[in-house]
Structures are given as structure tokens and as C-alpha cells.
N, C-alpha and C positions, 0 to 999 in steps of 0.2 A: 606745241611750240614752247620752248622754253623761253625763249626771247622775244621781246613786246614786237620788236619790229623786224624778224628776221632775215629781209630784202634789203634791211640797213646795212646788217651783221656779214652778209653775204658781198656787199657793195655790188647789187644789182646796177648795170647802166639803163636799165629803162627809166621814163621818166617816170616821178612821183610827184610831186607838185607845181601846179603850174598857176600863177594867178598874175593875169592881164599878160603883157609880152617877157615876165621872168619867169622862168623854167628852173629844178632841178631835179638831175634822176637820185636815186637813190642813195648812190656813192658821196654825189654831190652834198645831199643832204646831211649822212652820214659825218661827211666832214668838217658842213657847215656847223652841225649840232655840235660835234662834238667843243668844237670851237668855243661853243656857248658855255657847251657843258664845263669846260675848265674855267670858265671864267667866274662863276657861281658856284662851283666846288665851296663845300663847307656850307652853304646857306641853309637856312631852317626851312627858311620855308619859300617859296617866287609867286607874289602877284603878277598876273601878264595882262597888258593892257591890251585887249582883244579885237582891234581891228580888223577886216578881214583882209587880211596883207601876208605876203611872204613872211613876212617879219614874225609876225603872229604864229606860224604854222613850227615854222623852224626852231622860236623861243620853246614852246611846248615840249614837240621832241625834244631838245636839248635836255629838259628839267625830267622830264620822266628817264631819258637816258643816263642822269646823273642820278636817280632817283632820290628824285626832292620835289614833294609835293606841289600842283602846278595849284594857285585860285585865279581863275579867270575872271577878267575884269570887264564888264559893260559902262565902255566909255560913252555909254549915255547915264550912269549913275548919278543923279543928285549926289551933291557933297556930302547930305547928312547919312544917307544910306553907305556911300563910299568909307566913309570914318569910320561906320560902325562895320563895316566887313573888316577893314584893314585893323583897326583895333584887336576883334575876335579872332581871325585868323595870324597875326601878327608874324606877317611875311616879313624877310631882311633885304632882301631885292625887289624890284621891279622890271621888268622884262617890256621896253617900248623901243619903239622906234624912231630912228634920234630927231625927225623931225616932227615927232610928237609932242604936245604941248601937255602935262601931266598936271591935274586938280592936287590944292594943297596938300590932301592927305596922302599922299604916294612921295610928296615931294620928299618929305624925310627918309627915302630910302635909299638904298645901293643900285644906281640905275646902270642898268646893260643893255647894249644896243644889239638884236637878236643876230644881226648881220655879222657881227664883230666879235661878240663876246669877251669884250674888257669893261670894266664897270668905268663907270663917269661919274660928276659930279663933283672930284675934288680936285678939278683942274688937268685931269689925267690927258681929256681928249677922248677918240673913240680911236685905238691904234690898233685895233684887228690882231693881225698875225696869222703865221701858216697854220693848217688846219692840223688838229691836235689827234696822233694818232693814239689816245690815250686811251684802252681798253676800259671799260665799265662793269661791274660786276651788275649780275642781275638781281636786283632785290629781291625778298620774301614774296610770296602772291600776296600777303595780306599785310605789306606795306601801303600807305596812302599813294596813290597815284595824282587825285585833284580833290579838289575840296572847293562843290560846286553851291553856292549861294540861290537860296528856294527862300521864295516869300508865300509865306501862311497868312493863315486869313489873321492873326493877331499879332502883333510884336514883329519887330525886326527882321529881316533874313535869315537864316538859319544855315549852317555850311552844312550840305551831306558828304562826310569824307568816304571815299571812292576808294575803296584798295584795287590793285591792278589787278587782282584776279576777276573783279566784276568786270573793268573792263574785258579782258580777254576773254571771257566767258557768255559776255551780250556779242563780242565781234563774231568771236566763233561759232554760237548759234545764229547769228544772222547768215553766215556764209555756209553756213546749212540750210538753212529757209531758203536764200534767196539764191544761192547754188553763184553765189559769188568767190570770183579766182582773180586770180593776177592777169587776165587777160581783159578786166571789166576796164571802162575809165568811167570815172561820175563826173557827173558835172552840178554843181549845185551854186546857190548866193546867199545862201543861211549866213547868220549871226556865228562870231567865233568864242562866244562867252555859254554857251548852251551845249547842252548833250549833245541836241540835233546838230547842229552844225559842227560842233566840235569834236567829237569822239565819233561819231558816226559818218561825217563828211570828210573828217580829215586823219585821224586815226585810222577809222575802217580801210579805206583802200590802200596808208602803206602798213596796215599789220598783211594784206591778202599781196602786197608785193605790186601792187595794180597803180593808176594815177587817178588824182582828185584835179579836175582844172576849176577853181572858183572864179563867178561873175565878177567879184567884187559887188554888182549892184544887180539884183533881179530884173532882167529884161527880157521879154517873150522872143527879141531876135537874137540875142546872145543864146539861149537854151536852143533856139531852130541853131542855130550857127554849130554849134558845137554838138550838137547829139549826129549830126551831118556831116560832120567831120571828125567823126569814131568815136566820138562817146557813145557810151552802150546803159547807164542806170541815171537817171534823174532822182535828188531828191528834196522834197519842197515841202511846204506849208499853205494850207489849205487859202488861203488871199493869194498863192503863187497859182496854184492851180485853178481859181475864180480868172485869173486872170487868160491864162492860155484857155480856156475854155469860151471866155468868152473873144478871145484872137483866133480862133480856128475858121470861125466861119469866112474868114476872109483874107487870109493867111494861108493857101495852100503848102509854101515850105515850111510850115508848121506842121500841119497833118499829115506833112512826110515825114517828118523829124519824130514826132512821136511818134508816128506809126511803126519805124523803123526801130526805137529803143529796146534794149532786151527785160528793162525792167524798169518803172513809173513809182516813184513810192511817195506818199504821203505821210504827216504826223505832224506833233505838236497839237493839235488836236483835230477835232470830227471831218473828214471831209464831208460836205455836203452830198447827199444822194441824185441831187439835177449835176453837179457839176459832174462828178464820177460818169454820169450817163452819159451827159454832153458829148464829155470826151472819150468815150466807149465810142460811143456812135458814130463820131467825125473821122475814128482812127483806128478803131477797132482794136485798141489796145486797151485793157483794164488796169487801173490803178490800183496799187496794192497798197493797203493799210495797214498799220503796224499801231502799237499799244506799248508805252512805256512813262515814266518818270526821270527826276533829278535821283532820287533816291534808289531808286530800281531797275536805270537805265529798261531796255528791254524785255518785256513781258510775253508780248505774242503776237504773231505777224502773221498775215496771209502769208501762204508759200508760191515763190515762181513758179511751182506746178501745178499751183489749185490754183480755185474760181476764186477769182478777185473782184468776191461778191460788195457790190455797195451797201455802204453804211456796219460793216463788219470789220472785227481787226485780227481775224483769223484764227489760229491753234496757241496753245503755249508754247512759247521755242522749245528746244531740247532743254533739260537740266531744270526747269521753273515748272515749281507747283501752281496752279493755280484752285482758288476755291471759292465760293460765293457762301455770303454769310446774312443772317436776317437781323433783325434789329435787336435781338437779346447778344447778339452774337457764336450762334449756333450754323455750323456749316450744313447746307441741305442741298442736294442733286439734286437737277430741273432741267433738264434739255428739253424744254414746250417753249421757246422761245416767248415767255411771258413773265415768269417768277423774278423778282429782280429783286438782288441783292448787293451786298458790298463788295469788291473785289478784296481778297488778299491773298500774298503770294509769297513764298523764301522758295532762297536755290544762293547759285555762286555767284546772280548777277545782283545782289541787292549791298547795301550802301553799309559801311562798318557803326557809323554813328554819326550824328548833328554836334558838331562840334563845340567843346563845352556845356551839351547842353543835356547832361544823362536824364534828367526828366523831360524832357523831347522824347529823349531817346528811349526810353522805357515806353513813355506812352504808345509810342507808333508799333509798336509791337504786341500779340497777343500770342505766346508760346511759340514762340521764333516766329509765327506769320507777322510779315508784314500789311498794316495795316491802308490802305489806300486811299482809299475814303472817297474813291470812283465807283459807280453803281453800273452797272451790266447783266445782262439779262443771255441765255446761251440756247442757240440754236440746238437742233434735234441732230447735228453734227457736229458738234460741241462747238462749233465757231461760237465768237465772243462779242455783242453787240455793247457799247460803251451810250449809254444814258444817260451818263452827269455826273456833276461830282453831288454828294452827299450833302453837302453843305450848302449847295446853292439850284440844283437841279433835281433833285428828288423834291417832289409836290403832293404833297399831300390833302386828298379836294375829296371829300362825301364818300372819306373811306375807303379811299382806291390809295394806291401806289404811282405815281405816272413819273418817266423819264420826259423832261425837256427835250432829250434830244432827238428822240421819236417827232415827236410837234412840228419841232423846228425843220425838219427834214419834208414834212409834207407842204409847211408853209411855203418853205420855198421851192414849191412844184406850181403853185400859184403863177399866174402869168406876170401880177402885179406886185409879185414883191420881189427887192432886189436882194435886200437881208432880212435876216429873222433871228431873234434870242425871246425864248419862253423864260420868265420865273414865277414864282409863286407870290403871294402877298397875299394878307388874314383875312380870312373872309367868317363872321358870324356866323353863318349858316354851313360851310362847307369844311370851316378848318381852314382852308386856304385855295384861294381861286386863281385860273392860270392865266396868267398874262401874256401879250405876245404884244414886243416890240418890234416894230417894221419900218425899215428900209425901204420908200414903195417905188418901183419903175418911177411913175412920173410923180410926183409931187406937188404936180397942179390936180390932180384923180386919182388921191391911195384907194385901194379898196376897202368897203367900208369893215366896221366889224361883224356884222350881220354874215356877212358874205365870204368871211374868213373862219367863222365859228362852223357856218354848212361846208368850206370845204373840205376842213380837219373834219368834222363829224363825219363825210362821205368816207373819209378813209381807215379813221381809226374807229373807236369806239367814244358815243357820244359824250361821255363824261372827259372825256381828253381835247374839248376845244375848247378854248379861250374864253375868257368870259368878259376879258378887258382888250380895245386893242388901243395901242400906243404908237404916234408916228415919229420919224425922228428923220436927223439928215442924213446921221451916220451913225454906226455902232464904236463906242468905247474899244480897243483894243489894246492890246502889249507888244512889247516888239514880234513878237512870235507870231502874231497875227490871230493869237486868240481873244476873245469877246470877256470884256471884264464888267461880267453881270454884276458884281459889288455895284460897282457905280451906275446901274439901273436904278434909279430911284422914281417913284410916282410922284 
């Protein structure tokens, strides 16, 4: 396909996005964007303040069809983190919606209301106009497309700039994975400032010509509501899926609604192996897992035609190497589902560079492989089990190797726990002893540590239980609903 969104170019009338009671097909779209896109012609660069709203969906397209690079903006940004995107990135526009209230640091820009596409701010008004038949030439593939804002464990955010061909190149292998076409609809309530939600919730179905209907807010009856009335692909976030999993047992239009989906997809990170099963079991549908980055968008996904084995995130897409590495940095074969090593991977889905930051950028790289710093261990059919990241989930205790997320996964097969995160902390004797913080069912009776050390021991190998256990009310998390073991402290 030569064009990002060829259902746009074609003015398909099917619909393409639809969030709460506003709808537009694709012509609609087409014309709305285009709208945009005249209005921000000439810009360097468009901040979009990423709500999950039409507004939001539409800004996007418009800036990639004018091709000028989009950075999405999480309007829950502290100010100070805010500054320091907008400084480094140093966008000329801003892309809100006009009843949006915008933090000082965007104030200073050229604001355009996505709806309209005339800028504001200097008394102008938001004065619309007929939609702009104004043809777009398609950029280079390795033009910036977004230029998406990742926090490392040290210093500031860091932008990965995204040329369109990675995009096009994780869509296109996913709609070979997951044998997605223009007849799919998704339905998802993910964040519009993230991979997941953004280029995969909202790009993905109109580059494939198909509709994305967004929640606006994740609710167990909106996803029955909608998969029920023709949505065919879910995709969600493992606290999305904690939750339909545990609304099944009592929710039968749920266990239809999933039952009836053509495809369940998780990410963002681990599903847990109780929930996958839960929901196996209540509906006889398997969840597919999938494995990606900011920087590498898509890496590897179960396929809609294979076993959407739990606790697995399946094959490498088409086009993406993948390779495991040990700790000198030497790549070694291991299909014994035990050897665990580093991930890293190049192909045409990985990120051009961290913007302004060529010593970033040099480091993440080790002879074009990109370096990941996720640890994964690979089945005896090359499927790919994800462990932890390197930095915080690789454990190292009397000489052994162990992944967290193995642990974590049996923990929460336990009756009495509700959540679980494994990390490491120093231990004299061992190098470092595992810890397991718990979540417990009832909080007047966690279960003790004694009794969570034998049940991880029953399953794995003795040296992989805990040696500490820790109770808590909740687990730390990010918006994305992953576990921010950082802020574990003893």
C-alpha cells in the first residue's frame, strides 16, 4: 500500500470511527482531516492533546496526512515533564479540542481545534470551513510519522521518532498475524497518547479500511454492548481483562459477547496466566498476546490461527528478527524453554532515533539490533515467554537466573492472592533474595509467607520461592495498568 490510509484515499462510506453517539466513515473523515490538514500546513512539528475523543482521532490523521510529525500528548502530564516534552520536541501547533483547558506549557502555541481546522488564539475564533479537497502527497517511508515520549529508568522522557514505514510495517504484520481485513470492527478504551491505543486501536483498523468504535471510559457492559452488536476484535490491557474475567461469572451477556468475538487481544504488558484461563474457561475463547515497545512498536504475537497459549506472546511477526542474548552479549539458540536471555531485534518496525539524544541513540543499539532490555526465555516451538525487564525483573539469588514473571504467575494461582509483583533485593548469602508483594483476597487473613514459599516451590523449582513476603492494599501502577516495581521499596 502506498498510502497510510488507503480507505481514506478511496473515500470508502463505511464507517471508521465512531466514539460515544459521533460517527464518521471514512470519506467523512477524509474530509474532516483534510480540513485539519490545511489548517496546520507549513508546521514543524503538532503536539495533540490526546483525549480519547473524535477530536483526538481526527487531529492525528489530519497531521500524518499533511505529513508532519504528530507527539502525543498525556493530559495527565505533570507540568514539569510537560515543558520538558514540549521544549525537546519543539512543536508549532497544538492540536485540542476547543473545550479543552490546555497547561501553560502548550499555551504558547498555535492552537487548532481538530473539528475545524483554523488555528485560534489570536482572536480569530474557530471558523471551520468546507472540507478541503486539497490532495497530499505521500511522504518518504522514512519520514517521522510521531515522535512518541518513553520514560527510562534515568532522566527525562525521551521522544522515539517513528518514521511511517515502522508504522506501516507493525500494521501490516499484524494483519497477517491476526488475519485482520476491512470487515473487522474493534472495539477498545485504551489511552490515545500510547502505541497501544493509538496506532494500533486507531490507525490499525483505518489503514485495514475496517471501524474502531472507542469506550471513551472502560466498562465490562460497553465491551458486552458492543462486541454484540458487531464488533468482531477486543483490545485491552491486562487490569481490562482482570476485570471482565472476574464479571463473567455473573454476567452471562458477557460470556456471550466474548464467546462470540473473532479475536481477544491483550498487551501493554503480562497477562496473568489465572486470568487468561478464567476467561478460556467461561468462554472458550483464548486471548492472544502480543509483545511490543515505544520504540519497536510490534515484535511478536500469537497468531489468530495458533494456540493462544497463556503466559506466551507467540512467533516474531513477519519482517522482525528476533534474538536472545546472555549477559556478555553474545546471541545463543535455546528452544528448552529455560535459558533466559535478553531480547533484541531490527526489521522495518523499529523507531529511527530518541530525539536529540544520539547518545541514547547509539546505546540502544548493538550492530543495528535493537536493544530491549526485556528478558525472555523460548519455547521448544520458538514461541516467546517474556520474564521482565532486565533491569528490574531478572533476579539473581545462589547462582541461578530467575524471571519475576514466572513467580508472579503462580502466585496468583494461589486462592488468596489478589495481586502479585516479584523483585529482587541484596541478600549476603544469595546475591539477591525474591521478594513477593501481595495483593491478598481478604486483608483481615493474607496468606502467610511460609505458605506462599511451598506453593511457588510446588510448582517451579525450589530456589524460585520467595524468601520475603510483603502485604500491601494495592499495587503502584501507570496509566497503562502496568506494575511500577521502581516504587517497591522495603
Amino acid at each position: 500500500m502506498s498510502s497510510l490510509f488507503p480507505a481514506l484515499a478511496a473515500r470508502s462510506h463505511r464507517p471508521a470511527l465512531r466514539f460515544g453517539d459521533r460517527t464518521l466513515s471514512h470519506a467523512e473523515l477524509a474530509d474532516a482531516a483534510a480540513s485539519v490538514a490545511v489548517g496546520i500546513a507549513g508546521a514543524r512539528r503538532v503536539a495533540v492533546w490526546a483525549t480519547p475523543t473524535l477530536g483526538t482521532a481526527v487531529g492525528v490523521v489530519a497531521a500524518l496526512l499533511a505529513g508532519i510529525p504528530v507527539i502525543p500528548v498525556n493530559p495527565r502530564s505533570g507540568v514539569r515533564e510537560l515543558a520538558h516534552i514540549v521544549a525537546d520536541s519543539d512543536p508549532t501547533h497544538v492540536l485540542a479540542d476547543p473545550d479543552d483547558e490546555l497547561p501553560p506549557p502548550l499555551a504558547a502555541l498555535v492552537r487548532v481545534a481538530p473539528s475545524a481546522g483554523t488555528p485560534t488564539g489570536s482572536g480569530e475564533g474557530d471558523a471551520g470551513g468546507a472540507p478541503a479537497a486539497v490532495p497530499f502527497a505521500e511522504p518518504s517511508p522514512e519520514a517521522p510519522a510521531l515522535i512518541v515520549y518513553t520514560s527510562g529508568t534515568t532522566g527525562p522522557p525521551k521522544g522515539a521518532v517513528l518514521p511511517r514505514r515502522a508504522v506501516t510495517a507493525t500494521l501490516d504484520a499484524l494483519a497477517d498475524a491476526w488475519q485482520w481485513t476491512a470487515d473487522d470492527v474493534l472495539v477498545h478504551a485504551l489511552p490515545l497518547f500510547h502505541v497501544h491505543g493509538l496506532i494500533l486501536g486507531v490507525l490499525g483498523p483505518l489503514r485495514r479500511g475496517g471501524e474502531v468504535r472507542h469506550l471513551g471510559r472502560f466498562e465490562t457492559e460497553g465491551v458486552a454492548r458492543e462486541l454484540l452488536s458487531g464488533a468482531t476484535m477486543l483490545f485491552g490491557v491486562p487490569t481490562m481483562y482482570h476485570r471482565l474475567a472476574e464479571a463473567l461469572p455473573r454476567d452471562p451477556a458477557l460470556v456471550k459477547a466474548l464467546a462470540g468475538a473473532r479475536l481477544l487481544v491483550s498487551g501493554s504488558a503480562a497477562l496473568p496466566v489465572r486470568d487468561h484461563r478464567r476467561i478460556t474457561e467461561a468462554t472458550g475463547r483464548g486471548v492472544v498476546e502480543r509483545y511490543g515497545m515505544t520504540e519497536t512498536l510490534m515484535n511478536t504475537s500469537v497468531r489468530a490461527d495458533g494456540e493462544a497459549r497463556a503466559g506466551t506472546v507467540g512467533l516474531p511477526l513477519p519482517g522482525v528478527e528476533l534474538r536472545l542474548v546472555d549477559e556478555a552479549g553474545a546471541a545463543f539458540e535455546a528452544y528448552d524453554g529455560e535459558s533466559v536471555g535478553e531480547i533484541q531485534v531490527r526489521g522495518p518496525n523499529l523507531f529511527t532515533e530518541y530525539l536529540n539524544r544520539p547518545d541514547a541513540t547509539a546505546d540502544a543499539f548493538t550492530d543495528g539490533w535493537f536493544r530491549t532490555g526485556d528478558m525472555a526465555i523460548r519455547d521448544p516451538d520458538g514461541y516467546v515467554r517474556i520474564v521482565g525487564r532486565k533491569a528490574t525483573d531478572l533476579i539473581k539469588s545462589g547462582g541461578y537466573k530467575i524471571g519475576a514473571g514466572e513467580i508472579e504467575n503462580v502466585l496468583l494461582e494461589h486462592p488468596g492472592v489478589r495481586e502479585a509483583a516479584v523483585t529482587g533485593e541484596p541478600d549476603a548469602d544469595l546475591g539477591e533474595r525474591i521478594v513477593a508483594w501481595i495483593v491478598p483476597e481478604r486483608a483481615e487473613a493474607p496468606p502467610s509467607a511460609e505458605e506462599l514459599a511451598d506453593h511457588v516451590a510446588a510448582q517451579l523449582a525450589a530456589h524460585k520461592r520467595p524468601r520475603v513476603v510483603r502485604h500491601l492494599d494495592a499495587l503502584p501502577r501507570n496509566d497503562m495498568g502496568k506494575i511500577m516495581k521502581r516504587a517497591l521499596r522495603g
